[in-house]
KOLLUM-654576 format. One record per residue (C-alpha): x, y, z. Coordinates in steps of 0.2 Angstrom, whole numbers, padded with zeros to 4 digits. Layout:
BEGIN
REC      px      py      pz
REC       X       Y       Z
...
REM end
This chain:
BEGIN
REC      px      py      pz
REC   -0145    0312    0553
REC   -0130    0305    0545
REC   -0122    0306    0529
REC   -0113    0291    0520
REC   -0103    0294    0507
REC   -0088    0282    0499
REC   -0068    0281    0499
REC   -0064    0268    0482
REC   -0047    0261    0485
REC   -0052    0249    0470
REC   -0046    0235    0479
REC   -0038    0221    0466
REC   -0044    0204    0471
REC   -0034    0189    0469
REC   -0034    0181    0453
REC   -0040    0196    0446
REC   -0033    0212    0433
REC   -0031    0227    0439
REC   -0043    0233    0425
REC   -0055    0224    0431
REC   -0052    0235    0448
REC   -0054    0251    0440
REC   -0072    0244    0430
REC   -0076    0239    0446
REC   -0076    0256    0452
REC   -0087    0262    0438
REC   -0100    0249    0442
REC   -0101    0255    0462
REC   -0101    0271    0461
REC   -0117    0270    0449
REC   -0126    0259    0462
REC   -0118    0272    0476
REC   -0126    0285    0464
REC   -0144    0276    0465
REC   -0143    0272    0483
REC   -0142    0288    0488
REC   -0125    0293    0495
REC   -0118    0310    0495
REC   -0099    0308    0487
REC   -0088    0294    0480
REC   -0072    0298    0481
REC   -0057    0291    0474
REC   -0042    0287    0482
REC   -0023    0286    0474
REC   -0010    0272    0478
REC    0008    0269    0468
REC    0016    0252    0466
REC    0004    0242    0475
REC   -0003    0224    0470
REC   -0018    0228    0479
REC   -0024    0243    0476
REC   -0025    0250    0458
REC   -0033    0269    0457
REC   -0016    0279    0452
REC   -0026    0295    0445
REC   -0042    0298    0454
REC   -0043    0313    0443
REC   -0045    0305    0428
REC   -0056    0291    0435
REC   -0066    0303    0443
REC   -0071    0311    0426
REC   -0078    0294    0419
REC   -0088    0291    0434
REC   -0096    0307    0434
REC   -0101    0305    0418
REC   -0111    0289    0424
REC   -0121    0297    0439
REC   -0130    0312    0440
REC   -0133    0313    0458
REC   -0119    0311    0468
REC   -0101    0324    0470
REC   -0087    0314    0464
REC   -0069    0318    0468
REC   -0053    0311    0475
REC   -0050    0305    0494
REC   -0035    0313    0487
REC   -0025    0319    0478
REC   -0005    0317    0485
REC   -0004    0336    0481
REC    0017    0334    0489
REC    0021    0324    0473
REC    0012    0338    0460
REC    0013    0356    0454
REC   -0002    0366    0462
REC   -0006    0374    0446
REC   -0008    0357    0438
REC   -0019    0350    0452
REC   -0029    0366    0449
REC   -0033    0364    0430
REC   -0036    0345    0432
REC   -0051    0348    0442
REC   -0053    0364    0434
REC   -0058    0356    0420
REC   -0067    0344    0430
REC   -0076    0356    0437
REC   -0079    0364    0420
REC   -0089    0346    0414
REC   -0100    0342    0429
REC   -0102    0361    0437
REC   -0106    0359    0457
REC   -0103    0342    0459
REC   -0081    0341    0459
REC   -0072    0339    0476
REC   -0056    0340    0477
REC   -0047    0332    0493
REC   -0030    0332    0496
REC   -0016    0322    0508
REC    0000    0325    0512
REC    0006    0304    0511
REC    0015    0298    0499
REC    0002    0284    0494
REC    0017    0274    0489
REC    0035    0268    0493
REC    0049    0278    0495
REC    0056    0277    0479
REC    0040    0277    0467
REC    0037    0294    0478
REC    0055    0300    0472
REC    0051    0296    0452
REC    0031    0304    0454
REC    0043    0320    0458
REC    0048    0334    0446
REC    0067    0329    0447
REC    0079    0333    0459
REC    0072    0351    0462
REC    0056    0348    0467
REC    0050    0352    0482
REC    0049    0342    0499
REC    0035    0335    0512
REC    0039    0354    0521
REC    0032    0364    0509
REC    0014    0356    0510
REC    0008    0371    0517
REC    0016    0382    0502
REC    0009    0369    0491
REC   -0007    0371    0499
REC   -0008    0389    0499
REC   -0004    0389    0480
REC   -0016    0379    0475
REC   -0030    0389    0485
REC   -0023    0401    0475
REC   -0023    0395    0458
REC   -0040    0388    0461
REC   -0046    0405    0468
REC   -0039    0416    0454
REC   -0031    0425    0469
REC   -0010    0421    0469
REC   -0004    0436    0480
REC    0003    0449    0469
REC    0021    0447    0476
REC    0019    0427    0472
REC    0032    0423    0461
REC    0019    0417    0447
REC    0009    0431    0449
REC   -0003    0434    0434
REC   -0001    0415    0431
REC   -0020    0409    0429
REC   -0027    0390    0430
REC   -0036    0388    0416
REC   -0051    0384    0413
REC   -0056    0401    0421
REC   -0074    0401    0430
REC   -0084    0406    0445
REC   -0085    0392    0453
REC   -0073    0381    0461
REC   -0071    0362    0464
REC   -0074    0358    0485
REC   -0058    0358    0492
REC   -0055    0347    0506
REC   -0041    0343    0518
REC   -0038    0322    0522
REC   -0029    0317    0537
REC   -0022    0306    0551
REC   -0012    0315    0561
REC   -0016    0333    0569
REC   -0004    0340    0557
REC   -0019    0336    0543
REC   -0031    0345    0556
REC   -0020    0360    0559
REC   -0017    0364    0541
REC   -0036    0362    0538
REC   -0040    0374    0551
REC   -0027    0387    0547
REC   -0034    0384    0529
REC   -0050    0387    0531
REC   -0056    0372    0523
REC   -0067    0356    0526
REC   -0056    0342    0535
REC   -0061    0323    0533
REC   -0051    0311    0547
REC   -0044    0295    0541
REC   -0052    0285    0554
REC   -0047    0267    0546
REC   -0029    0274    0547
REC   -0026    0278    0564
REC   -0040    0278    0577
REC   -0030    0283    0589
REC   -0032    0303    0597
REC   -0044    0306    0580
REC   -0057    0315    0594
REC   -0045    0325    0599
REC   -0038    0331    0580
REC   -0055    0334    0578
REC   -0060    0345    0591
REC   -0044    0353    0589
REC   -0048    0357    0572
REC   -0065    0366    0577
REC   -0058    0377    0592
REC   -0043    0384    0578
REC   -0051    0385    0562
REC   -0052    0402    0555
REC   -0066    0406    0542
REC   -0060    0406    0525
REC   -0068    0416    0507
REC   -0074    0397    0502
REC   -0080    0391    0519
REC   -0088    0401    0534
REC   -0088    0387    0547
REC   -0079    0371    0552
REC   -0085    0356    0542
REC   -0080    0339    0548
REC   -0082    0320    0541
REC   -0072    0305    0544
REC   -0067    0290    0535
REC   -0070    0273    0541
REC   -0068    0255    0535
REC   -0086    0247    0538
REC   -0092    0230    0531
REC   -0109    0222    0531
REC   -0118    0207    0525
REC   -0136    0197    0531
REC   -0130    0194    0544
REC   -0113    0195    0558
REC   -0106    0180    0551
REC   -0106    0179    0535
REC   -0097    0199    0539
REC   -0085    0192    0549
REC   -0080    0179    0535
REC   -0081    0193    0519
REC   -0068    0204    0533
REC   -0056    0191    0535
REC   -0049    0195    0517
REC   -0044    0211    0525
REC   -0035    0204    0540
REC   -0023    0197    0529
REC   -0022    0209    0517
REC   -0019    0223    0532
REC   -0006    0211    0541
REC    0003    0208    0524
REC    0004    0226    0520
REC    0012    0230    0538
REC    0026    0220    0532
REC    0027    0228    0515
REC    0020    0214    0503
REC    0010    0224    0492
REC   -0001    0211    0484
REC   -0019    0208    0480
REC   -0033    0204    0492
REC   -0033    0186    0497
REC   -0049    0175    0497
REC   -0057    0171    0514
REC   -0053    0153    0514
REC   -0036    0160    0511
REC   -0033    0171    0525
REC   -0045    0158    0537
REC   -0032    0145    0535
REC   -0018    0155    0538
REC   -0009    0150    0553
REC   -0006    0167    0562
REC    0007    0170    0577
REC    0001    0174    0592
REC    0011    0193    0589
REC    0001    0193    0571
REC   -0014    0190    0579
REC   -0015    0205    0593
REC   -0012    0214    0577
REC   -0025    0209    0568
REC   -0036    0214    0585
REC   -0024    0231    0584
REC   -0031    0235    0567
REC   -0049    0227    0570
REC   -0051    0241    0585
REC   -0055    0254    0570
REC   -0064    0243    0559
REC   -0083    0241    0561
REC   -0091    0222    0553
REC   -0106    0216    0559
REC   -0125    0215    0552
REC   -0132    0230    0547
REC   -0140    0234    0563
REC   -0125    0233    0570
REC   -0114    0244    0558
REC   -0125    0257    0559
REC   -0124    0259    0578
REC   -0104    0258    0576
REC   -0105    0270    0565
REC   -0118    0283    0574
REC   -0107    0280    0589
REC   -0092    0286    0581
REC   -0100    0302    0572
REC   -0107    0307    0588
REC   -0088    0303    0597
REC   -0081    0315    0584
REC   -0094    0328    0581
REC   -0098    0326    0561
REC   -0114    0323    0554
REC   -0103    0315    0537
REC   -0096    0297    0538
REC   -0086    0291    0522
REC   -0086    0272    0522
REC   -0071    0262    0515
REC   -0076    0243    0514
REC   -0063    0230    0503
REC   -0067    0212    0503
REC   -0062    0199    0489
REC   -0080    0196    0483
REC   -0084    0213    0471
REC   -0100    0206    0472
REC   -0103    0205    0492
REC   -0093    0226    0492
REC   -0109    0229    0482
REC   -0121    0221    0494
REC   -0113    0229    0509
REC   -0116    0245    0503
REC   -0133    0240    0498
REC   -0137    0233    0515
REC   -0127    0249    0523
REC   -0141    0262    0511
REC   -0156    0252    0517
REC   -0151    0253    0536
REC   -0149    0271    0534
REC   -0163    0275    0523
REC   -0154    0284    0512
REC   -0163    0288    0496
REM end
């Protein structure tokens, strides 16, 4: 049996706030929370017109307060731009306010240009995109209590101190992600709706080298996938189309809000913008519910996880809503 949970980019729909994004959120993930999923995670973006969740781990905190049944937490936390102790004692506290139910993902992307990643930094001394596994390693750390005792902040504790500990999990496209996941030790969540391409293989490969770790005892596997759904193939077709443009305008670096359907039906693409649209469709699944779910069963069972984390962005808040309606009820999650 399959799993769903959520990714929340909080898409911004045009002619919307971004305000009204973030809200959004709230109002999902207390339907998600009803419907039955397993998490709702949160993801973070920098300088984009489109997407407006900048600190899942303050989101996060509000939405857990407004369900009581599903594990909330970040899908992730861009743990290159932060001080591992920090991380730590965000979803320390976190962890602290809604004991059992925190996860805490992280990704080694920047979420952002290249300059808005320079002024998320320290200053000029902080560390770079190398010392992800350091970071990693000191944030397993801080969050275990456990900093080696030659560590030069030994003794240094994140605060609030506790027995428990939020999920940790690793996020990834590339078998870089998977590798650091395995050597880890911890839980490892493939960005499917990023790159599609070899993510068996990352994930296999993750399995045959993972070693155990004091927080998890056996590999654990889930993957994120854009899915969209409505009464019928259609009308699912129609909602998606928002995306196409969005996807195609973001490859070119245009940061801005999710276009209407009418929008982005009426926009006269090239013949080259129109193999990529097919390029970016290959990893998408849209369709009626019937048919998302067999997409998605076929790709749990080509990657080996019983855990699938939808993604879905349309311009219609309303129709996102319904898709995960439709998605819960052809799943009989409850």
């Amino acid at each position: 049996m399959i799993a769903l949970s959520v990714l929340d980019q909080s898409p911004i729909p045009a002619g919307t706030a971004p305000a009204d994004a973030i809200r959004e959120s709230v109002e999902l993930a207390k339907l998600c929370d009803r419907l039955g999923y397993r998490r709702y995670w949160l993801a973070e973006h920098h300088a984009s017109g489109g997407l407006a969740g900048t600190a899942p781990e303050i989101l996060l905190t509000r939405i857990a307060a407004a369900t009581t049944r599903l594990r909330i937490g970040s899908g992730g936390v861009m743990l290159s731009h932060y001080s591992p102790l920090k991380v730590a004692e965000a979803f320390r506290v976190a962890e602290a306010l809604f004991p059992g139910r925190i996860d805490l993902g992280i990704g080694r992307a920047p979420g952002s240009d290249g300059r808005t990643a320079q002024a998320l930094q320290a200053g000029p001394g902080a560390p770079g995109i190398e010392h992800f596994p350091a970071q990693i390693a000191d944030l397993i750390g801080y969050l275990r209590d456990e900093l080696p005792a030659d560590h030069p902040f030994a003794g240094v504790a994140a605060q609030p101190r506790g027995p428990g500990m939020p999920e940790l999990w690793l996020l990834g496209s590339s078998d870089y992600s998977g590798a650091c996941a395995a050597h880890f030790g911890a839980p490892f969540s493939f960005a499917h709706f990023i790159s599609g391409e070899g993510g068996e293989e990352v994930m296999a490969a993750y399995r045959r080298d993972f070693k155990p770790s004091a927080f998890c005892s056996a590999p654990r596997g889930s993957i994120g996938v854009f899915a969209l759904t409505a009464e019928d193939s259609k009308r699912a077709h129609y909602l998606a189309a928002s995306r196409d443009l969005w996807r195609l305008r973001l490859d070119r670096g245009e940061l801005g809000p999710v276009p209407t359907p009418e929008e982005a039906l009426a926009y006269p693409y090239s013949e080259v913008e129109r193999r990529r649209l097919a390029f970016h469709r290959r990893r998408m699944v849209v369709g009626d519910p019937g048919e998302v779910k067999q997409g998605l069963e076929e790709l749990a069972a080509r990657y080996g996880v019983d855990e699938v984390v939808v993604v879905s962005i349309c311009h219609d808040p309303a129709a996102r809503r319904r898709s995960y309606e439709l998605l819960a009820e052809a799943f009989s999650l409850g």
